[in-house]
N, C-alpha and C positions, 0 to 999 in steps of 0.2 A: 748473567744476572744483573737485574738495574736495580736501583735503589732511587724509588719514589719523592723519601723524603730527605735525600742525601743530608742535610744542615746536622740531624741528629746525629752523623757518624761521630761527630765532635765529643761524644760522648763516650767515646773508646781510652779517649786521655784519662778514663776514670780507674781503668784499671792499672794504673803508676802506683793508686794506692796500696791495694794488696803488696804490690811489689814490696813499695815504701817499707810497707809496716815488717813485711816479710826477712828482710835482710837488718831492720834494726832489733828485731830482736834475737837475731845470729849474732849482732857485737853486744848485746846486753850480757855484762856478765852476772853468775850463778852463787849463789854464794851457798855452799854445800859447808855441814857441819859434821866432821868423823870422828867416830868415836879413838878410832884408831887407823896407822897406814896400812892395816891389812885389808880392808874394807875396801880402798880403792884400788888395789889388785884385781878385784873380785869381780869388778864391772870390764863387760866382754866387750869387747870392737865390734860385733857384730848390732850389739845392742844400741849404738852407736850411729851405725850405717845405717840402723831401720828406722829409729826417731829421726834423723837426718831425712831421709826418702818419704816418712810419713809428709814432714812440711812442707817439702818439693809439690808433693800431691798435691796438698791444701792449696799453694798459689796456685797449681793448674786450673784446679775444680773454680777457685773463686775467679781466676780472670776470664776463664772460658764462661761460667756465670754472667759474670758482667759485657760481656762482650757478644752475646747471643742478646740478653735482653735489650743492650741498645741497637744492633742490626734488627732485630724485632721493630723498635720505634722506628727505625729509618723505613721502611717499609718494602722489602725483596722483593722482586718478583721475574719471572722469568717468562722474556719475550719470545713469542714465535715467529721468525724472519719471514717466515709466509705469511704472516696479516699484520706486519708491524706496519703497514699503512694504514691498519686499524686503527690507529691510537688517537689522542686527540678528542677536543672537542668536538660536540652530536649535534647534529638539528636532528628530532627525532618527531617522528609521527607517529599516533596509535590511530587506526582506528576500529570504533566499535562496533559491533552488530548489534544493529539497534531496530529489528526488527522483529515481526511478532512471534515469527517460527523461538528466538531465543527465550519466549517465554517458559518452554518445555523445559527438559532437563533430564538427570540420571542421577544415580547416587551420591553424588556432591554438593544436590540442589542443582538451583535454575540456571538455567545454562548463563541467563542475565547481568545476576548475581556473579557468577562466576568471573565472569568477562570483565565486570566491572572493579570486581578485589584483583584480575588478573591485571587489567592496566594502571588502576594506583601501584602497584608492586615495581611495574615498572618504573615508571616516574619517578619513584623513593630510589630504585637503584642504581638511577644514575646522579650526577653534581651539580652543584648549584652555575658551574660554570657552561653547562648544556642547554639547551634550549627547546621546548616542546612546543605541538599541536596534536589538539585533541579533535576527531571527526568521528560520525558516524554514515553509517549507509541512508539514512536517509537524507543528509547533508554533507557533500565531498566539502569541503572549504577551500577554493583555490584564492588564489593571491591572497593568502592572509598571513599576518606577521604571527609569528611565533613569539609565545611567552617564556614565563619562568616557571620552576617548578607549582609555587604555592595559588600562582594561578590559574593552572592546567588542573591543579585538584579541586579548584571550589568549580571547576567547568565540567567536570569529572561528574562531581554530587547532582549537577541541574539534569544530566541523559534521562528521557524517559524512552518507552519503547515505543514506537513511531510507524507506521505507514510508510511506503516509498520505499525500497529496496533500491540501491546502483548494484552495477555485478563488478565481481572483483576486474575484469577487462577493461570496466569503465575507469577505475581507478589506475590501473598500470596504463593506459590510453592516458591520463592526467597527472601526472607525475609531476613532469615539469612544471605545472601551473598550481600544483599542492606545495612543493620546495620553492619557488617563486623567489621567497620572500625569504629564504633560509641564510643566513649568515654563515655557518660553519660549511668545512668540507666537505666531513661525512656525513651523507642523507640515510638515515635510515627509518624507515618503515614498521611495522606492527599493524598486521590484523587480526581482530580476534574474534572470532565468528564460527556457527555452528555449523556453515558451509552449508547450506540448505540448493540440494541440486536445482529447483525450480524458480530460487531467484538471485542468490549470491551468484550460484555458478549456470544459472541460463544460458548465460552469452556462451560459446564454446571456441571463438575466435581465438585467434593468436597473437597476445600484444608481445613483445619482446620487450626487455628492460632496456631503456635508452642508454645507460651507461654502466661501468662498474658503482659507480659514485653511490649508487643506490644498491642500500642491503636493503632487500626486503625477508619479513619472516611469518610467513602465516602462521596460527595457533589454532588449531582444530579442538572444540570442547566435543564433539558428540561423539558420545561410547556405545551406543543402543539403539536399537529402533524403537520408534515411535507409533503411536497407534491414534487416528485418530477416523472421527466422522463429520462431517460442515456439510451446509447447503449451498450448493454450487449454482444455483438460481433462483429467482421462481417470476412467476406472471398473475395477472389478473386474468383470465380467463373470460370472465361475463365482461363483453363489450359495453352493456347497458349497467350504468350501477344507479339503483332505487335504492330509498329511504323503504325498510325493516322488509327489502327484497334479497335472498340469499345472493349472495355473492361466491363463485370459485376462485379460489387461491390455489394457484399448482405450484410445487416444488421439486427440487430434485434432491435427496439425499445422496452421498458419498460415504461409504468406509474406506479408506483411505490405507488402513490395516490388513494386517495376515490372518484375521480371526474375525469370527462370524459374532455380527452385535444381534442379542437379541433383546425385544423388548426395549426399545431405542424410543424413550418419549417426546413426543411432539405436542409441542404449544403455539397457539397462534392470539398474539395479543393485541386488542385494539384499542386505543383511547384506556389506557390502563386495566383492563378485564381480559381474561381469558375467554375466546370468541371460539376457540375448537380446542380440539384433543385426538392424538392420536397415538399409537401405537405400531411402531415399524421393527423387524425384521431385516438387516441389510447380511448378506455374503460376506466374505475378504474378498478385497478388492474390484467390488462393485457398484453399483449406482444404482438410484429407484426412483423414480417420477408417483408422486401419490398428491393428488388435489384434495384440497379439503374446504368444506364450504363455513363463511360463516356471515352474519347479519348488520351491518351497519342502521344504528338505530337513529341517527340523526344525520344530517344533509352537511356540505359543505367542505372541508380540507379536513381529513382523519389520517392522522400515522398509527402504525403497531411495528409490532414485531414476529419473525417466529423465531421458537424458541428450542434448545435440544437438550437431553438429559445426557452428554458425552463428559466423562471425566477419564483422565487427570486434564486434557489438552481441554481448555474455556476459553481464551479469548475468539476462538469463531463459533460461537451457540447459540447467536442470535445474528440473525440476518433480517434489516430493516425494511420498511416499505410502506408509502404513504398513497392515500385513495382521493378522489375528488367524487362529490357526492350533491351534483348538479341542485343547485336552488331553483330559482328564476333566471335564467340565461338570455342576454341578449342575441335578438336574430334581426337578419335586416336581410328585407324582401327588396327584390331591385326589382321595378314592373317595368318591363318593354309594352307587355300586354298585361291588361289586369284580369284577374282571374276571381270572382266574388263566392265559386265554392272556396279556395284556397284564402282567400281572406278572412272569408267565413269561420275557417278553421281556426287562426293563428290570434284574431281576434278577439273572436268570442270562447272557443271550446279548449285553446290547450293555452290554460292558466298558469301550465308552467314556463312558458318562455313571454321572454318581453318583445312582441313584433312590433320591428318601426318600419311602415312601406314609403318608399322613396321611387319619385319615375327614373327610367334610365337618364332623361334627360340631366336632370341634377346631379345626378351621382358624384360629381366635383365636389359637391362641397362634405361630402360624408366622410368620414377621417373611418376607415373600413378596419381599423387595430380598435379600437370601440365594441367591435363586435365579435363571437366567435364561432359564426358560423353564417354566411350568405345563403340566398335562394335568389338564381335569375330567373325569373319569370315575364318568357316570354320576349325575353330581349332581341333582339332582330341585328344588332351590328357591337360589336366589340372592337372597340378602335384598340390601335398600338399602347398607348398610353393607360388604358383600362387593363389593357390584357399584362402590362407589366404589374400593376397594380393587384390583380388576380392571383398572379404566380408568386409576387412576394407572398402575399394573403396566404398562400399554401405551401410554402417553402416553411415560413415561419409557424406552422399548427393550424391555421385556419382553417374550416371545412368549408365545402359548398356544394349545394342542389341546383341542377342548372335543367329549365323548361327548354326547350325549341319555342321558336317564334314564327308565326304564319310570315312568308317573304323573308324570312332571314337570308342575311348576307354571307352565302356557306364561303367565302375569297375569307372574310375578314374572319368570323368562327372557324374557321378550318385552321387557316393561322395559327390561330391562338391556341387550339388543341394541339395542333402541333408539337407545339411550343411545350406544351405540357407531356408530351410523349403519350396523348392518349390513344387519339386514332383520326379519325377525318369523318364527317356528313354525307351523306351520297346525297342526288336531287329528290325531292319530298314524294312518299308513293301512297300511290290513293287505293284503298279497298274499298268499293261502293259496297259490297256485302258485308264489310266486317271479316275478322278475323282474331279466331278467341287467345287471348294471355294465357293460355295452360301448360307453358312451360314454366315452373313454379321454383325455386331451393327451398322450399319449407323450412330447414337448418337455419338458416340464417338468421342470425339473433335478431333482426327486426321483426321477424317472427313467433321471437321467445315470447310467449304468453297471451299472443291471440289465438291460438287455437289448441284445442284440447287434443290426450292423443287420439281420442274416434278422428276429428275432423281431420287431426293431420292425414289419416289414414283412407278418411272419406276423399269423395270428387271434392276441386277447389271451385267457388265457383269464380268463372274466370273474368275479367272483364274483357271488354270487347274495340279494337281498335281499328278505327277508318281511314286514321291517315297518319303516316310516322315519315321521319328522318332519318333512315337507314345508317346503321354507325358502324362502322368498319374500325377494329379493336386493333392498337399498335401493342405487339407483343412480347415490348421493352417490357409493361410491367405488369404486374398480375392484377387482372379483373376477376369479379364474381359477378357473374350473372344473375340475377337475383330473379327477373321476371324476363321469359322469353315468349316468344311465339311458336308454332309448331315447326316453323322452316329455321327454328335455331335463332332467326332472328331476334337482337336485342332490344328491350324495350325499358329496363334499370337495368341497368351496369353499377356496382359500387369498383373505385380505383383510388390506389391509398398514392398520392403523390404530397411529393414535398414532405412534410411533418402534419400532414391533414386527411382528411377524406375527403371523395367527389360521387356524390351520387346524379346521375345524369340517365335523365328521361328522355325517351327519342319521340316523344308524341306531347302535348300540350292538353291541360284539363280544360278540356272547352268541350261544346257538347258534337261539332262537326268532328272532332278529332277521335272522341272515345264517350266510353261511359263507365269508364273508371270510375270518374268522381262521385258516381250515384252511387258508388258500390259497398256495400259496409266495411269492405277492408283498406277503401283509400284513406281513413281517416288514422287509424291506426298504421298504415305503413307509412304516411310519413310523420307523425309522431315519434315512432320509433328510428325512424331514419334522423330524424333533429335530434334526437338523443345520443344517438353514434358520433352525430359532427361535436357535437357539442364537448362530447367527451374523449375523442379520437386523441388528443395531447396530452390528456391526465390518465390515461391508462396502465403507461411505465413512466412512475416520478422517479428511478433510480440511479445512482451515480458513484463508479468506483472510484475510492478514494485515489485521489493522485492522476484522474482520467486527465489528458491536454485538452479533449474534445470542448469546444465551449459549450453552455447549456443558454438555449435562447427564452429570454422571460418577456410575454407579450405585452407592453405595456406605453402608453402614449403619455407617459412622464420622463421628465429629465432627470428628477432628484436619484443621487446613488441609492441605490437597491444593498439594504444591507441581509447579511445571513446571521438567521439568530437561530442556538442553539437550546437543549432543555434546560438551560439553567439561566437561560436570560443575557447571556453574553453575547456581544455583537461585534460582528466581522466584519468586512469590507472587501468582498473578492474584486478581482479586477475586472475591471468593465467598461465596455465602448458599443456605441450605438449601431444598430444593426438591423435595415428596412425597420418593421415597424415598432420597434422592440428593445430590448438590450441584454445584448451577449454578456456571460457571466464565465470566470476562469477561477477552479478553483484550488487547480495544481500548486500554487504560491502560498496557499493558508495551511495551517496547521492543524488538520481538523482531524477528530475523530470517530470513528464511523458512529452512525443516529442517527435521528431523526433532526430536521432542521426546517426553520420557516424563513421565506423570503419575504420581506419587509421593504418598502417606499413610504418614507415619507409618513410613516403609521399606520400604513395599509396594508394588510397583509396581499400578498400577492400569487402566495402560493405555499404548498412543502414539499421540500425533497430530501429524499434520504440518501445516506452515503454507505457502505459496506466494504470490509475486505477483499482487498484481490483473492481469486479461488485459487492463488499461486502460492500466496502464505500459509496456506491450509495442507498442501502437501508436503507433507513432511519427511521425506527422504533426504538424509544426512550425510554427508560423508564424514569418515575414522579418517586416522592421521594417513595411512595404508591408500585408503580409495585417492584422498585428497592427491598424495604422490602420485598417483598411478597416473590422476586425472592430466594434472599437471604438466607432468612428461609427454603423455601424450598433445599436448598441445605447445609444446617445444618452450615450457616455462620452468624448467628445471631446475633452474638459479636460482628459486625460490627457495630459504632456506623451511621447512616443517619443524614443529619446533615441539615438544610434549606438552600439555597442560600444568604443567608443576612449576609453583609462583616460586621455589626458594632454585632452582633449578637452573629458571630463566634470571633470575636478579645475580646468582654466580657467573653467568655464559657472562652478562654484559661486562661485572667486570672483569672476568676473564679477560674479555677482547678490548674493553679500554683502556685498559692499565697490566696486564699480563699476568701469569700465572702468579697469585700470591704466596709467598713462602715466611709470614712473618707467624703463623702457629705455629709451624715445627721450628722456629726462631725460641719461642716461647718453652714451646716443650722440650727442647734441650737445655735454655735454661734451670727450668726447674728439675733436670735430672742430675743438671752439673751442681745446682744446690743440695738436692738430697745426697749425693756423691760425699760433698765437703761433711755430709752431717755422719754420713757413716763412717768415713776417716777419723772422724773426730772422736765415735767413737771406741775404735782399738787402741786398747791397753799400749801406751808406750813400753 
């Protein structure tokens, strides 16, 4: 047994007094009055010996009294020689799960909450002479110095619940760079977390504990299964999006549960209005793809949301997604050869886009990030320097329509396809007769809404072609044929390279070449075809929160590109120039999933939205049980598991700080050795 606060044993000297007092009144004499000497005959020895024994008693009771409650003050406590290298001042670590799965919970409330009274409990239970940090999973903190208690608690009150998940591996993998900064001997650890298998415990590796020096102690809150449902994705579906033309929105639902949801509502919101409604049916433990259509009434950058009727589990029941919704779009005609039906068209008839024709010769001076969407017409040689120029154009979202040119230079164009992984030119083949386009995809959204179903149904009528560019398909990446000949040969190819589209004609609208352009459907297919380029980059504006991937914003400014949020607040993601454009990183901010506008300089430039990992959404937990089992199995067994119970864990620590307390039953023999004295006191002498 050790004694904590040794200085108070001094206070043992205090039972001299009882002594003191106890032996002066054995020589105080009596002064007895008898009536007669028979009377003191009459008093027995016996009567004698037991008023003698009662007093004896009374000093017992009174200094074992006093001597219990001062070893009480001194503070007892009994060390266990197997962790008396426990003792001592702590650098101690908590960290939090501070991630959205702990917004659930079980009958004690949220798991959150929980974690949160469970690590102030801590902190309170250890001394002012220890030293903390507080962390959570979405922020490991290495190399940082450790505070004092009152300031680990107001850092305590700021956690909210955050995006970003590290896995516990991550953390035992960073140890030494968490303790860094730790002053004391003993390092120990706390985590406290719901243990969620899909992103706490993802990682499955093996880290080993670098040293004894390190207690770690996990704390498991989840007691129950959870039940939930989230949208695991979704798409714009319609390639082409018009002003108050229906648009599909596909999605994917998830019940994530052991029970069958029925009646499961779905919302789909745009620009603040309910744009659909539905009605799902999901299984336990299945998935369901259901599109739903709905109307954009105005043109330009629109966000919504959809939306789910799932309770108790809310923070994934909306999953964002913003649309672009083409105005007047710039296009820029490159003329090798000019083409005056195709002028005709761009000119005068399709008022939706801004055509500016430039000859190939100039092409230098055209800053081609200006525009979002090319057409070569007719161009006959693609030097090195152009064709690097092209491939940026298309890496970064640009689209482009590209004519053949009478004489072209298949050494320099073949190159440059190359280059792009599409395919190669053969030499130019002449059909004096003609040769009819009735190889058709009708499906293909440039199609969507020039023909009725009789016509899809009916003969196409075809145009007819006299001399083409034979294109040989490289089958690194997926083509759509769009319009063939009967020998299969290609005459439009759409190929989706880089961040862009490439629709490419193997014949030229001239009238030696074809008579497409008289045809009523040349005017309409490429209308619709400029409408795909145009739109081929705003199709998915969507971005997982915490993704590294950088997002490229197409833009021939310098000024920082800020990210502003619904309520007017402005970011600063990181960012550096990139070809024509500037890459934007958003893993560094603090954001939460919504809608969001990109801003230069007061211009809008675009919106994207952000959404939860579909990893936070599953919700399978480990018990204290599974967490062990897991652990073991991955040779982390020194982890100590620890119960949920705050008064529990506040005894363990000082348990192991300072050792087994003994100063209440100090106290409570005290008070037995007083009540003792009080009953002696009162038997009859």
């Amino acid at each position: 047994m050790t004694f904590l606060q040794p200085a108070f044993l001094w206070g043992l000297l205090a039972i001299s007094i009882p002594i003191i007092v106890h032996f002066f009144n054995l020589q105080r004499p009596r002064q007895v009055l008898f009536s007669n000497v028979a009377f003191v005959r009459e008093v027995k020895k016996t009567v004698v010996r037991r008023l003698k024994f009662k007093q004896w008693l009374l000093l017992l009771a009174r200094v074992l009294a006093i001597s219990c409650l001062v070893l009480a003050f001194a503070n007892p406590v009994i060390l266990n020689e197997e962790r008396a290298f426990l003792m001592g001042n702590r650098s101690v670590a908590v960290v939090l799960d501070n991630s959205y799965s702990m917004s659930t919970g079980n009958e004690k409330g949220q798991y959150f909450k929980q974690a949160h009274s469970m690590a102030r409990n801590i902190f309170r239970a250890y001394g002012p002479q220890d030293e903390f940090l507080l962390m959570n999973t979405h922020d490991l903190k290495l190399n940082y110095n450790f505070s004092g208690q009152d300031e680990v608690l107001e850092e305590l009150a700021a956690v909210q619940i955050r995006q970003n998940t590290r896995s516990h591996t991550d953390m035992l993998r960073l140890l030494e760079e968490i303790f860094a900064r730790a002053n004391n001997r003993i390092k120990e650890l706390y985590f406290i977390s719901d243990f969620q298998l899909s992103t706490v415990m993802a990682d499955s590796l093996s880290v080993p504990v670098p040293d004894s020096s390190y207690l770690l102690k996990y704390i498991p809150l989840a007691t129950r299964e959870q039940k939930n449902v989230y949208i695991s994705g979704h798409q714009i579906l319609s390639r082409i999006l018009e002003k108050n033309k229906p648009v599909q929105l596909s999605m994917t639902l998830v019940n994530d549960g052991n029970s069958t949801v029925n009646e499961l509502g779905v919302r789909v919101w745009l620009n603040g209005k309910v744009v659909a409604l539905d009605n799902s049916q999901l299984e336990a433990q299945s998935s369901k793809t259901i599109s739903l259509p709905f109307t954009p009434t105005s043109s330009g950058w629109q966000s919504g949301y959809i939306e789910l009727d799932d309770y108790p589990v809310e923070f994934d029941n909306k999953r964002y997604f913003s649309i672009y919704v083409p105005e007047k779009e710039k296009v820029l005609v490159i003329e090798g050869t000019p083409s005056r039906h195709l002028r005709l068209l761009y000119e005068s008839v399709f008022e939706q886009f801004d055509a500016h024709f430039v000859s190939s010769r100039n092409l230098a001076n055209e800053d081609l990030n200006a525009y979002k969407s090319l057409i070569l017409l007719g161009v006959k040689e693609v030097s090195s320097g152009l064709a690097d120029r092209l491939q940026t154009f298309m890496n970064e979202g640009g689209s482009l329509m590209f004519f053949p040119g009478e004489g072209m230079d298949l050494e320099q164009v073949n190159a440059w396809l190359k280059e792009l992984k599409l395919g190669s030119f053969g030499q130019l083949q002449q059909l004096p007769e003609g040769s009819l386009m009735n190889e058709v995809d009708l499906q293909h959204p440039i199609f969507e809404g020039i023909f009725s179903e009789e016509q899809r149904k009916g003969e196409f009528d075809a145009p007819r072609v006299y001399k083409y560019y034979p294109l040989n398909l490289n089958n690194q990446l997926v083509h759509n044929r769009i319009i063939s000949l009967e020998s299969r040969a290609p005459m439009l190819v759409e190929s989706r390279i880089g961040q862009g589209v490439m629709f490419t004609f193997t014949f030229f609208p001239g009238d030696s070449w074809t008579d497409f352009h008289v045809k009523t459907i040349f005017a309409p297919i490429l209308f619709r075809a400029t409408q795909v380029m145009n739109q081929s980059q705003h199709i998915q504006e969507g971005q997982e929160l915490g993704a590294l991937v950088p997002y490229l914003v197409r833009t021939t400014e310098q000024e920082l590109i800020s990210l502003v949020n619904s309520e007017g607040q402005e970011m600063f993601p990181e960012q550096y120039p990139q070809g024509g454009g500037m890459a934007l990183k958003f893993d560094k901010l603090d954001l939460k999933e919504g809608n969001y506008q990109l801003v230069q300089d007061g211009k809008l430039l675009g919106h994207i939205s952000f959404n939860i990992s579909d990893s936070e959404s599953r919700l399978k937990q480990l018990n204290a049980e599974e967490l062990q089992r897991r652990l073991s199995q991955q040779g982390q067994s020194g982890i100590e598991i620890l119960q949920a119970l705050p008064e529990a864990i506040s005894s363990q620590i000082q348990t192991e700080k300072e050792g087994t307390p003994l100063w209440k039953y100090f106290v409570m023999l005290a008070l037995f050795f007083l009540l003792a004295e009080v009953v002696i006191l009162q038997i009859k002498d």
